[in-house]
Phi, psi and omega in degrees: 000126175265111187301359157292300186306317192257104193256349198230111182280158181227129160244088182339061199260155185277118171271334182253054183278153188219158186236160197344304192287330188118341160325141150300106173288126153343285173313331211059185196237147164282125183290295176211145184250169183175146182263145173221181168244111175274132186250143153292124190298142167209148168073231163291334186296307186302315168289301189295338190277348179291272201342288192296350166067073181222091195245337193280048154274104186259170144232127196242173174214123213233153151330129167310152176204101152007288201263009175279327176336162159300311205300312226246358173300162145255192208250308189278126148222178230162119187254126177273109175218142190029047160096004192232141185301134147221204190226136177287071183322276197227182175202122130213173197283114177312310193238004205091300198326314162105025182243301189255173193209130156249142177271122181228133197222181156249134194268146198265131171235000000 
């Protein structure tokens, strides 16, 4: 992975986050930040997200991050890219290896 290629920040927020007293912060909180790489839908990826009338579908390619895994996530998270909410499909370890992760996310309007 060439770290020059990851040009487009994602910031991960927690939405149902709570603060010292037990309040609900409004805003969320931030979880995790990651530099990505955005890949373009080709191909098949690309005919199926047509089928499903999902074309706002992005895919990144971001730094291992522990806690992004299923296990270690929490259930409302949200990726923030250029100012728009998006909604999280999948997150997973590209090769086993433990260096890269693709993110695929969707967007909320």
């Amino acid at each position: 992975m060439n770290a020059g290629e990851l040009i487009h920040r994602l910031i991960f927020k927690q939405m149902d986050a709570v603060d010292n007293s037990g309040y609900p912060i409004p805003e969320g909180i931030d979880y995790a930040k990651a530099w990505g790489s955005l890949k373009t839908l080709k191909g098949r990826t690309r005919y199926l997200a047509a089928q499903s009338k999902s074309e706002n579908n992005r895919e990144f390619i971001i730094r291992y991050q522990k806690k992004l895994l299923n296990i270690e996530r929490p259930r409302n998270l949200y990726v923030y890219w250029r100012d728009e909410k998006h909604e999280i499909e999948s997150i997973e370890d590209d090769d086993g290896l433990r260096k890269s992760m693709t993110v695929i996310l969707k967007v909320i309007k």
